[in-house]
C-alpha positions as CSV (number, residue, x, y, z in Angstrom):
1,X,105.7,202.5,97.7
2,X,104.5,205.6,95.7
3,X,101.0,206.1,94.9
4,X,99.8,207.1,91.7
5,X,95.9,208.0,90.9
6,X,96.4,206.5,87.0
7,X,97.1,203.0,86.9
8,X,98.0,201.3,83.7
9,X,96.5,198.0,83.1
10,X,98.1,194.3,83.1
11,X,99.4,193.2,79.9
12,X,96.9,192.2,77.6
13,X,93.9,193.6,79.1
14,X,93.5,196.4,76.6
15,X,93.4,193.3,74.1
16,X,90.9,191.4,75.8
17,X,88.6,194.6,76.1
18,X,88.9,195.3,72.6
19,X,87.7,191.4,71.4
20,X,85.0,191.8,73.8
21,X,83.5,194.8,72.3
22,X,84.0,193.7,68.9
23,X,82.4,190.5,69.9
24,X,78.7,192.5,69.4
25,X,79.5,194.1,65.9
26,X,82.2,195.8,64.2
27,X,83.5,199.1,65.2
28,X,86.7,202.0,64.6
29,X,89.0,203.3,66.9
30,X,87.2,206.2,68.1
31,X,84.0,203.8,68.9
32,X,86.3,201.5,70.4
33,X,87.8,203.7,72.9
34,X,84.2,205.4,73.4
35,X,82.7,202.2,74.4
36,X,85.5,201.4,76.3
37,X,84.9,204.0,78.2
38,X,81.3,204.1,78.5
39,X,80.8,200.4,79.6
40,X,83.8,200.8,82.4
41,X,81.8,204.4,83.2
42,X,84.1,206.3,83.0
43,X,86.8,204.6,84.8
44,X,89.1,203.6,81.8
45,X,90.5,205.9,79.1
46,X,92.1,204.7,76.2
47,X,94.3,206.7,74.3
48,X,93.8,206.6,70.9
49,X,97.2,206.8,69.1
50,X,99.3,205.9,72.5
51,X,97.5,202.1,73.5
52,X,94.6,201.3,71.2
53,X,96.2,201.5,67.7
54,X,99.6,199.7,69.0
55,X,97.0,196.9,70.3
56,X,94.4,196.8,67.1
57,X,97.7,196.0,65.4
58,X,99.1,193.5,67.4
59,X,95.7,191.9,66.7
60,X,96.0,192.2,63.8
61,X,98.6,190.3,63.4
62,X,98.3,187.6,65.5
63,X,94.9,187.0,63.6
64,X,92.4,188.0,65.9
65,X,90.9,191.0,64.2
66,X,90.2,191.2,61.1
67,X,90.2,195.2,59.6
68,X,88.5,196.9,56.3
69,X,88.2,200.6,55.4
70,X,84.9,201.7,55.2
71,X,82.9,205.5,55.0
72,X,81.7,206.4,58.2
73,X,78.3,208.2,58.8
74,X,79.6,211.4,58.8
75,X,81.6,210.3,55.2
76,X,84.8,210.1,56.8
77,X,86.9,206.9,55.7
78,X,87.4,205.0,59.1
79,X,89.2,201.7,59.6
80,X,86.5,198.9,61.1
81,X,87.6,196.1,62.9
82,X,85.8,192.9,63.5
83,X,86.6,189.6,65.5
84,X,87.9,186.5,63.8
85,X,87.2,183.1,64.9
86,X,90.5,182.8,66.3
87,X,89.9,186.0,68.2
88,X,86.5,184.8,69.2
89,X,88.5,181.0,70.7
90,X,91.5,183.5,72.4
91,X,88.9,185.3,74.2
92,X,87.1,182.4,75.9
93,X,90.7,180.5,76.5
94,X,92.0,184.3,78.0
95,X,88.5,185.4,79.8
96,X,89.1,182.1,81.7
97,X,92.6,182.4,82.5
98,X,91.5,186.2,84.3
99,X,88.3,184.6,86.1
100,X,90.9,182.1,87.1
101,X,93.0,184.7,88.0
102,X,91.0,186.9,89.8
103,X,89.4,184.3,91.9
104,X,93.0,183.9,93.4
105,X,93.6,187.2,94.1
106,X,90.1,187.5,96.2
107,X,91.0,184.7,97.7
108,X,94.8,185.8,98.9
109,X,92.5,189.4,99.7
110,X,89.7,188.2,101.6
111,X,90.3,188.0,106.0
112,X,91.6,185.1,107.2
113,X,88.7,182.7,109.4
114,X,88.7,184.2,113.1
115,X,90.4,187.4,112.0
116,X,89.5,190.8,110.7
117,X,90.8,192.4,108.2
C-alpha cells in the first residue's frame, strides 16, 4: 500500500468543521479556512477555491448555512456565512455519528487482553 504524507479527509468532514466554526459567529471563506487551520494547528489546510467553496455551497443548499454579502474591515465585499437551525440539529445528529464512529475504530485499534500490540 503506498504512502502518501497528505491525506484527504472522509466525506463530510470538511462540512462538519465548517458548522462547527460557524457555530461561535459568522465568518468568510478566508476566516473559515484560517480558523480551520489554526484550531487543527496547523495540521489541516483547506483550499480555498479547490474544497471550501464546493462545501459552503453544498451547505448552502441543503440549508445548513445561511450566506449574505457584507464589507469587510479592510472594505472589501466578502461573503459571510452563518449557521441555520437545521445546520445547528445536522451537527449534533453528525458529531454523534463520528464520536460513535471513532469509539469503534479505537476499539478495533487498541491490543487485544494478554497481548501487545
Amino acid at each position: 500500500m503506498k504512502q502518501d504524507s497528505k491525506r484527504d479527509l472522509f466525506p463530510g468532514a470538511l462540512e462538519l468543521m465548517v458548522l462547527h466554526t460557524l457555530v461561535l459567529e459568522p465568518l468568510h471563506g478566508y476566516a473559515l479556512a484560517t480558523r480551520i487551520r489554526q484550531r487543527s494547528q496547523n495540521l489541516l489546510q483547506v483550499e480555498e477555491e479547490g474544497s471550501l467553496y464546493p462545501a459552503l455551497q453544498r451547505l448552502l443548499k441543503a440549508g445548513f448555512v445561511q450566506a449574505r454579502w457584507e464589507m469587510s474591515a479592510t472594505n472589501r465585499r466578502v461573503r459571510t456565512y452563518s449557521l441555520t437551525r437545521k445546520g445547528s440539529r445536522h451537527l449534533a445528529k453528525e458529531t454523534a455519528r463520528l464520536d460513535s464512529m471513532m469509539l469503534g475504530i479505537q476499539l478495533v485499534l487498541s491490543p487485544l487482553p494478554g497481548r501487545q500490540s
